[in-house]
TORGU-282249 format. One record per residue (C-alpha): y negated, z negated, x negated. Coordinates in pm, 1 decimal, decimal comma. Layout:
BEGIN
        c2        c3        c1
         Y         Z         X
...
! end
This chain:
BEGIN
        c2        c3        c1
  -10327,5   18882,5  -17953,4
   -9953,3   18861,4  -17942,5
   -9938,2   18588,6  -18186,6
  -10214,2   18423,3  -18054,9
   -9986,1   18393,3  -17712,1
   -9684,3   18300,9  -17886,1
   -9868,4   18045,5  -18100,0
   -9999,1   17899,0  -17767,2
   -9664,1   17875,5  -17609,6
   -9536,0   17703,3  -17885,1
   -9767,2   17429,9  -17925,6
   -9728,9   17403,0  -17555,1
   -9526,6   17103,7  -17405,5
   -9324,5   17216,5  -17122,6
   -9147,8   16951,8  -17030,2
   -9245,2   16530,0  -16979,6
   -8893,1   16468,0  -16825,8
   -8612,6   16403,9  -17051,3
   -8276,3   16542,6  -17047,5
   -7954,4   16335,8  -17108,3
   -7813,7   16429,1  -17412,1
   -7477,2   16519,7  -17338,9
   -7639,0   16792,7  -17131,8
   -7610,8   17121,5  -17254,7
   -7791,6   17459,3  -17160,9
   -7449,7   17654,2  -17103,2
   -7378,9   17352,9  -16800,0
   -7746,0   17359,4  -16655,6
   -7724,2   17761,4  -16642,9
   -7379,8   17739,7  -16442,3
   -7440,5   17474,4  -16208,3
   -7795,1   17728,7  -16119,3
   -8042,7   17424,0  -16234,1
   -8154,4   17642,7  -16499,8
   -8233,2   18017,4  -16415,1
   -8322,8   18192,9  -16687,9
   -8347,5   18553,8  -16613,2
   -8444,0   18747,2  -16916,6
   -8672,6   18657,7  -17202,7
   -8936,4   18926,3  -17085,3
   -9291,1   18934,4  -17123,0
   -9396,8   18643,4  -16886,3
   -9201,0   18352,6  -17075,7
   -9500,6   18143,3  -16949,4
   -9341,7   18185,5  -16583,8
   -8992,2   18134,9  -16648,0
   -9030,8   17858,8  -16830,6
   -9246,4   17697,2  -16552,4
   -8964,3   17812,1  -16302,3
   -8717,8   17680,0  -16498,6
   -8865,9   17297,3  -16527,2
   -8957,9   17328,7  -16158,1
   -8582,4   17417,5  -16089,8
   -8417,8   17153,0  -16296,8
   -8683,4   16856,2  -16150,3
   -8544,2   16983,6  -15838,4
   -8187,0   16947,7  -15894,1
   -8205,8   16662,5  -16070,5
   -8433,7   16482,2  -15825,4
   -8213,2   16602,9  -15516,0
   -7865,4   16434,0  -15723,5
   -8068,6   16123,2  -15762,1
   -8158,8   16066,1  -15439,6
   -7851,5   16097,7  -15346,9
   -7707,5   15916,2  -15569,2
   -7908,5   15597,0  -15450,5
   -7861,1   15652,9  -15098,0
   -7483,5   15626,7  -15172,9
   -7517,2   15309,7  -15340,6
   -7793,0   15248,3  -15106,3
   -7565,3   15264,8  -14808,4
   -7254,4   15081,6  -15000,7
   -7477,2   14798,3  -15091,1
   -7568,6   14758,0  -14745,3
   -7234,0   14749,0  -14601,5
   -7112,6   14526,3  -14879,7
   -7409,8   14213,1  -14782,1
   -7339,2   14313,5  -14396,7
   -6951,3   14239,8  -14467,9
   -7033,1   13927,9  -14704,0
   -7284,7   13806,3  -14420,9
   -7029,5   13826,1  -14112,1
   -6785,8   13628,8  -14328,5
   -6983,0   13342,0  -14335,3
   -6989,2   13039,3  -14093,9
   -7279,7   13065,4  -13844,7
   -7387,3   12724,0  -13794,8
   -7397,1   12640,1  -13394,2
   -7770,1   12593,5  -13227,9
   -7815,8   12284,7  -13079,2
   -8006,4   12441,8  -12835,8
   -7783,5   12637,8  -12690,4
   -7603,4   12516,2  -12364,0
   -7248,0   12543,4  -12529,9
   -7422,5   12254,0  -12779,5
   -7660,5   12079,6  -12533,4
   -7423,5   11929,8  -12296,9
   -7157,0   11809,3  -12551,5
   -7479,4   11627,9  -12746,8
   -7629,5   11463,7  -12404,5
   -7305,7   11321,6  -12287,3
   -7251,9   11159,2  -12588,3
   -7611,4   11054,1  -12649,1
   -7587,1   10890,9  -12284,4
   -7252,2   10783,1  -12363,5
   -7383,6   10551,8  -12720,9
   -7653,4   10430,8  -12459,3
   -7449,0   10319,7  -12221,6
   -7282,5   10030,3  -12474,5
   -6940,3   10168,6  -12340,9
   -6800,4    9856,2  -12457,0
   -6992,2    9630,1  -12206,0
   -6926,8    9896,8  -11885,6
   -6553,9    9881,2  -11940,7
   -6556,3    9507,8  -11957,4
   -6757,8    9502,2  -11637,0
   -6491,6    9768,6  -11453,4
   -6189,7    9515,8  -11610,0
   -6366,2    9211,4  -11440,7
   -6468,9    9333,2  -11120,4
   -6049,5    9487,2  -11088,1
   -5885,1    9161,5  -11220,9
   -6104,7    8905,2  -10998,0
   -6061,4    9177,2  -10679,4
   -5712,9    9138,7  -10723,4
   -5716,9    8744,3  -10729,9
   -5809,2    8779,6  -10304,7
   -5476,4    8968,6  -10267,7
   -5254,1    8743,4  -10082,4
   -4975,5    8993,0   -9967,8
   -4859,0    9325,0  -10031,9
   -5062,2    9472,4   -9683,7
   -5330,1    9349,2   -9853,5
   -5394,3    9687,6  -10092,9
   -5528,3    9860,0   -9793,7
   -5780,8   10178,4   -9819,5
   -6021,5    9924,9   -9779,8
   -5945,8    9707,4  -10045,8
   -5955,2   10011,5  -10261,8
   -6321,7   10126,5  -10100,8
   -6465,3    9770,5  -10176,3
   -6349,3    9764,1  -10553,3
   -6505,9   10113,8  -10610,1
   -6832,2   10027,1  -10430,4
   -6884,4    9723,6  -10674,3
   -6771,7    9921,5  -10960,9
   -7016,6   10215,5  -10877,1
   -7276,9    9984,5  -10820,3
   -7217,2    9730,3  -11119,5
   -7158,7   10074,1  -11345,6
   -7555,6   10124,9  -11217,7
   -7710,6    9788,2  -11307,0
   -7521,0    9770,8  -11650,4
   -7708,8   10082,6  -11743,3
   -8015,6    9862,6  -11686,0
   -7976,9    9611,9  -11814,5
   -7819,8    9786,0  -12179,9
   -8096,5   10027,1  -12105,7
   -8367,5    9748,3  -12080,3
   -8267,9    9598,3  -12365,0
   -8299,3    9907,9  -12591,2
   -8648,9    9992,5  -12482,2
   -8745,5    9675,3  -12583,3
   -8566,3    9657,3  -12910,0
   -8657,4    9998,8  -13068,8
   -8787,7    9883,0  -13387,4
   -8495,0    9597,1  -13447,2
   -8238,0    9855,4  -13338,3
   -8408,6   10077,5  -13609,8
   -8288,4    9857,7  -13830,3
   -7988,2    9671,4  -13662,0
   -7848,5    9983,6  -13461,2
   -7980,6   10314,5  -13605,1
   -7745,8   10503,2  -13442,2
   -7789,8   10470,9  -13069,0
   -8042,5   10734,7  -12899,9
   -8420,0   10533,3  -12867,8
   -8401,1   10423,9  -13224,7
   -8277,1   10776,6  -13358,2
   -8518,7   10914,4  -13177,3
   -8265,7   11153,1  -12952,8
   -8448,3   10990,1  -12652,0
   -8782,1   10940,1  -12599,2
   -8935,4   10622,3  -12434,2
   -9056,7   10821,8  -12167,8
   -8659,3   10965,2  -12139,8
   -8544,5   10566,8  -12135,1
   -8804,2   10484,5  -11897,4
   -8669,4   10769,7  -11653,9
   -8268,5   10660,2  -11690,9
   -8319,9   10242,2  -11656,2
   -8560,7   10287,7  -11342,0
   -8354,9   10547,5  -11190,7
   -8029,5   10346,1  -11228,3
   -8205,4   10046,7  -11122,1
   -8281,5   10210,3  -10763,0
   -7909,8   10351,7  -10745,9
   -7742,4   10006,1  -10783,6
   -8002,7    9844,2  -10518,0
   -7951,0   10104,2  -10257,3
   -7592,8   10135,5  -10342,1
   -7572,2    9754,3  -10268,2
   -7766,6    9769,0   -9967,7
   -7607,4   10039,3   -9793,5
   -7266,4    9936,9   -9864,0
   -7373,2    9570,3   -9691,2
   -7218,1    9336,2   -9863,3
   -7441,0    9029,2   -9925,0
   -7230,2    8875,4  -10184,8
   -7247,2    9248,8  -10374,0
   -7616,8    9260,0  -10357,7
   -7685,1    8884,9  -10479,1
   -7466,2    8991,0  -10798,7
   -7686,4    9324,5  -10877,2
   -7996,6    9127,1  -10787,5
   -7956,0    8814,7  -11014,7
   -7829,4    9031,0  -11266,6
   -8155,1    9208,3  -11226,4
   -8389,6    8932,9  -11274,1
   -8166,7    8785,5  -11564,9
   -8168,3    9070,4  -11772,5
   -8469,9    9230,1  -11697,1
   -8604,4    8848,1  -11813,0
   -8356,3    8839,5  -12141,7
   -8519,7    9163,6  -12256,8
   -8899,5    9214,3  -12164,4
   -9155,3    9204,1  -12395,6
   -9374,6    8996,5  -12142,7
   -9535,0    8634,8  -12117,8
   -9253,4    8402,2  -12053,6
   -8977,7    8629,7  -12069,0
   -8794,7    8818,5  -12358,9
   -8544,1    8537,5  -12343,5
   -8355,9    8644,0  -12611,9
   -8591,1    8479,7  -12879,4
   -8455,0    8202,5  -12778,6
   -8088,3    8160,4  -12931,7
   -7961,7    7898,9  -12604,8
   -8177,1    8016,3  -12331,8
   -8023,2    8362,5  -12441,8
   -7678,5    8235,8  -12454,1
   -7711,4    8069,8  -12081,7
   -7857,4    8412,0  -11972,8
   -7524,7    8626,6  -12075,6
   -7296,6    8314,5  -11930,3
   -7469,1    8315,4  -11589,1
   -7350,0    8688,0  -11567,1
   -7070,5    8693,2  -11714,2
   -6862,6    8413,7  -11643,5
   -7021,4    8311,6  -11318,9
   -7186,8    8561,5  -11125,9
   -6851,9    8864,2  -11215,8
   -6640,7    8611,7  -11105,8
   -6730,3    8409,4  -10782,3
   -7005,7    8734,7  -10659,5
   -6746,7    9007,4  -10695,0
   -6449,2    8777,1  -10568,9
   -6654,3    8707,1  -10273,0
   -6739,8    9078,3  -10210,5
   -6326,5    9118,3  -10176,1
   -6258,4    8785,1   -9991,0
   -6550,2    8786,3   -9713,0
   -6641,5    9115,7   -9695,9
   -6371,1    9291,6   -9709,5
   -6122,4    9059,5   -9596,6
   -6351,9    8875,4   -9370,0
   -6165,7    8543,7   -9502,3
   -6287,9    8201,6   -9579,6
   -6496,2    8152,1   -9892,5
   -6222,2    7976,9  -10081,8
   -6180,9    7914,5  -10446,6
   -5846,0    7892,4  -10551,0
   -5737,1    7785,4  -10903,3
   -5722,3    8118,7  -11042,2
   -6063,6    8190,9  -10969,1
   -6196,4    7872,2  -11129,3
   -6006,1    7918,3  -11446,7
   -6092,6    8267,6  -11476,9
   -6471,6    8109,7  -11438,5
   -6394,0    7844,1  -11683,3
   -6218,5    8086,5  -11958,7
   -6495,9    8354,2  -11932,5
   -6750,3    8072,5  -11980,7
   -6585,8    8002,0  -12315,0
   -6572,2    8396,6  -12381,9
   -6947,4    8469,7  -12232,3
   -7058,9    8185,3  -12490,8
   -6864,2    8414,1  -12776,0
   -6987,7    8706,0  -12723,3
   -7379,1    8570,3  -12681,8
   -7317,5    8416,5  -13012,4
   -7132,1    8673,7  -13202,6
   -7307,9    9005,1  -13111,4
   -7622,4    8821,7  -13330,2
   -7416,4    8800,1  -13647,2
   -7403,9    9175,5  -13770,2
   -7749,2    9188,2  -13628,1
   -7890,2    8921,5  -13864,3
   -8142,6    9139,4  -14114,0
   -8311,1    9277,2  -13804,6
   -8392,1    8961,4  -13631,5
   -8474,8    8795,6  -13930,6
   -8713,2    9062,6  -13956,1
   -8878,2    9095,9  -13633,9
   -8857,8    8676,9  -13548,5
   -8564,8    8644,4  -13325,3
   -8459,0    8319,4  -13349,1
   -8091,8    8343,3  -13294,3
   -7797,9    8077,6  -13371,3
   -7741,6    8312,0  -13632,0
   -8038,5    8329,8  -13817,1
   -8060,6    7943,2  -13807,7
   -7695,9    7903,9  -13917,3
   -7580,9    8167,7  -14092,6
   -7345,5    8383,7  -14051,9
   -7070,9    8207,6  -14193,5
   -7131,2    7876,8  -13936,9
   -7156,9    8108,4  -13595,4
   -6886,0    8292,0  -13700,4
   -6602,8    8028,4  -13690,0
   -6772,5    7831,3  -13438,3
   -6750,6    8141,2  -13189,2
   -6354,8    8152,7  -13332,5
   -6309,8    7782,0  -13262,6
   -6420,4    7826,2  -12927,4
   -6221,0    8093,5  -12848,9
   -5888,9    7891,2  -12996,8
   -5977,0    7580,9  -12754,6
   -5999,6    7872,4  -12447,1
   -5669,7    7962,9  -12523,3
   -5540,7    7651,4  -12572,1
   -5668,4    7522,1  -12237,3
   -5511,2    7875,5  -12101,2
   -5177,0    7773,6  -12252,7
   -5190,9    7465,1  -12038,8
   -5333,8    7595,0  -11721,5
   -5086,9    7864,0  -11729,3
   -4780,4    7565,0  -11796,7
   -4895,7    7422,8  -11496,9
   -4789,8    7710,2  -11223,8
   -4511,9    7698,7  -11002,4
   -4398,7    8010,9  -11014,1
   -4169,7    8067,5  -11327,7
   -4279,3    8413,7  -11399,0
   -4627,5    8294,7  -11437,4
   -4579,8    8037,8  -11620,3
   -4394,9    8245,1  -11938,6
   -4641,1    8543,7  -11904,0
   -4925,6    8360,6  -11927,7
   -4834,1    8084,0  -12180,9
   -4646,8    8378,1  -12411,4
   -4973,2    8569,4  -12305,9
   -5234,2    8347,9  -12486,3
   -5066,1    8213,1  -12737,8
   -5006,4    8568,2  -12859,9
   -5367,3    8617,6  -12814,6
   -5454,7    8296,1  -13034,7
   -5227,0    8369,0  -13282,7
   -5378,2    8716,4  -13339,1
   -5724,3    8616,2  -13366,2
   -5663,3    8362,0  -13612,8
   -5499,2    8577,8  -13813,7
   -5766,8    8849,7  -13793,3
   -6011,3    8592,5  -13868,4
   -5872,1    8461,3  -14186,9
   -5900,4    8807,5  -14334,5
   -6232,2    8907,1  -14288,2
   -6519,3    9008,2  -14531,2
   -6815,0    8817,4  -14403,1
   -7053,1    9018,7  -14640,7
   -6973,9    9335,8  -14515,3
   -7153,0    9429,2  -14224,0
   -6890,9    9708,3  -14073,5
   -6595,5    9457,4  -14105,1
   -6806,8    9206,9  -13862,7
   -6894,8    9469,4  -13657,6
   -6534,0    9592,3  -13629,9
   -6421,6    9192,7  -13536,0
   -6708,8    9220,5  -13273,8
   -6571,0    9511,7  -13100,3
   -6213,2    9322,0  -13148,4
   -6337,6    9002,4  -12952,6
   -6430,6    9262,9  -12649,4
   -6083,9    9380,9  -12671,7
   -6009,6    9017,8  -12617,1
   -6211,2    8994,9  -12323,8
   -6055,5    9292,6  -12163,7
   -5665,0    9158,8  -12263,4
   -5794,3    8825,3  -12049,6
   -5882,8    9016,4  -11778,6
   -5546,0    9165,3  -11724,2
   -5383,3    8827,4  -11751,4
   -5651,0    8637,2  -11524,4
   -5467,5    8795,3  -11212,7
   -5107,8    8669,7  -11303,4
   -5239,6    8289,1  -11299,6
   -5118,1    8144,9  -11003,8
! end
């Protein structure tokens, strides 16, 4: 019977779990893993105590073991993670504002409102007779046609990109209709809203020579821009160019000088000869600017059947006509400006333009016709032209 135990014990596998071998019993017995009591009659039982006891230890030290590297891990990726940038949300109102001032600010052609500020200024300043004559409410009647021209340029600019959203696609991907930063429903809202804030701006302030500028700049670009019967003016390469000279090179100068000279002043509607060269210069820029602001734009209205100057030209032809034209303003400038009697005018103004001149035809000789930016850069450099004449339009006298 005893053998028969002994034999059974022996063919009897006792453990399934594996010990490492550099383990030995002597370690197990003083670290208490391995109990071994006495090699009595129930070996069965203390061998079964003894595999329980070890599993046990060695489980417990395991576990342990991984939470350790568990919880070093996890602080490791929680230190890695806070090091790295966290990209801003646009969403968030730090972001939001920032990204709709300058969304409004590329709709708002920035160029154009600054040349409208620089006219209405310069041609105020031409009804200054004397020094009494800056009084608090010369400086009330210059903001009020500011304020309100600020409102109708964001019209008409406004207009024009509603009804250009697939050319500007194209032509002007980055301003806020074509990118698709504002919806037509958003443009709809701005245009009609600044519409009603230059009318009632002009009709509360009461100056009759203030509100025929904002309303026959109204009809002219509301007609240069629609997509309706009989209007969208712009298709047509002359009727478009007459469009931006009737604005800018009449209706600035003799509406705005008005507001000043009757309204303000309650004066005489006079034209001096400063106000009719600054009319007969800006015709010559007005013209320019029609015609140029089509040449970097050529692939989209080739594409969509605008039949500018440019298009029927090329871009080579416009481009040194519009230069041309601009040499013969400055030449008749040179002359005009000859002509004062007062000695201080006369060297401003000739130095003035000829400097001018001389800097344009210099620019012009240089330029890469085939590359789009370089045009577009010489664009923005003809308004910077426009807004040097309209600081030396007030010093003709």
């Amino acid at each position: 019977m005893k053998s028969l135990i002994l034999g059974s014990f022996s063919s009897y596998k006792v453990s399934t779990y594996s010990l490492p071998s550099p383990v030995s019993s002597s370690s197990l017995v003083s670290s208490g893993c391995y109990n071994v009591s006495s090699l009595g009659a129930s070996k069965n039982k203390g061998i079964v105590q003894s595999q329980s006891s070890f599993l046990r230890c060695n489980t417990d030290r395991t576990n342990k073991s991984f939470l350790l590297s568990h919880k070093f891990n996890t602080q490791r990726v929680a230190s890695a993670i806070s090091e790295q940038p966290v990209d801003p949300d646009p969403t968030s109102p730090q972001q939001s504002l920032p990204n709709a001032i300058n969304a409004f600010y590329r709709f708002s052609r920035p160029h154009t409102v600054i040349g409208t500020a620089l006219s209405i200024v310069s041609v105020s300043l031409l009804a200054v007779q004397k020094l009494s004559d800056f009084s608090p409410s010369f400086f009330i009647g210059v903001l009020e046609a500011i304020v309100a021209a600020f409102f109708m340029n964001i019209y008409i600019v406004g207009l024009n990109q509603l009804s250009d959203i697939e050319i500007d696609k194209v032509n002007k991907p980055y301003l806020p209709l074509a990118s698709g930063e504002y919806s037509v429903k958003t443009g709809i809202i701005i245009v009609s809203s600044f519409a009603f804030m230059s009318f009632w701006l002009g009709w509360i302030v009461g100056s009759w020579p203030l509100f025929w500028a904002l309303f026959i700049s109204f009809l002219l670009g509301t007609a240069y821009s629609i997509n309706m019967p009989m209007l969208r003016w712009k298709r047509f390469a002359l009727v478009a160019a007459m469009c931006i000279l009737a604005v800018r090179a009449v209706i600035v100068q003799i509406a705005f000088y008005l507001h000043i000279q009757t309204f303000v002043y309650g004066r005489l509607a006079v034209f001096p000869k400063p106000v009719i060269f600054a009319t007969g210069f800006m015709s010559f820029f007005s013209v320019v600017i029609a015609l140029f602001k089509d040449i970097p734009d050529i692939v989209g209205d080739k594409i969509f059947g605008i039949q500018s100057f440019t298009v029927r030209l090329g871009q080579k032809r416009v481009f040194w006509i519009c230069i041309l034209l601009l040499e013969v303003a400055y030449a008749v400038a040179i002359l005009v400006g000859a002509s004062s009697p007062f000695l201080w005018s006369r060297y401003i103004t000739v130095l003035g333009h000829a400097i001018l001149g001389l800097i344009l035809w210099g620019r012009a000789k240089s330029i890469d016709l085939e590359n789009k930016s370089a045009i577009t850069s010489f664009y923005m450099f003809i308004w910077q032209l426009f807004y040097a004449e309209y600081l030396l339009i007030p010093l003709v006298r």
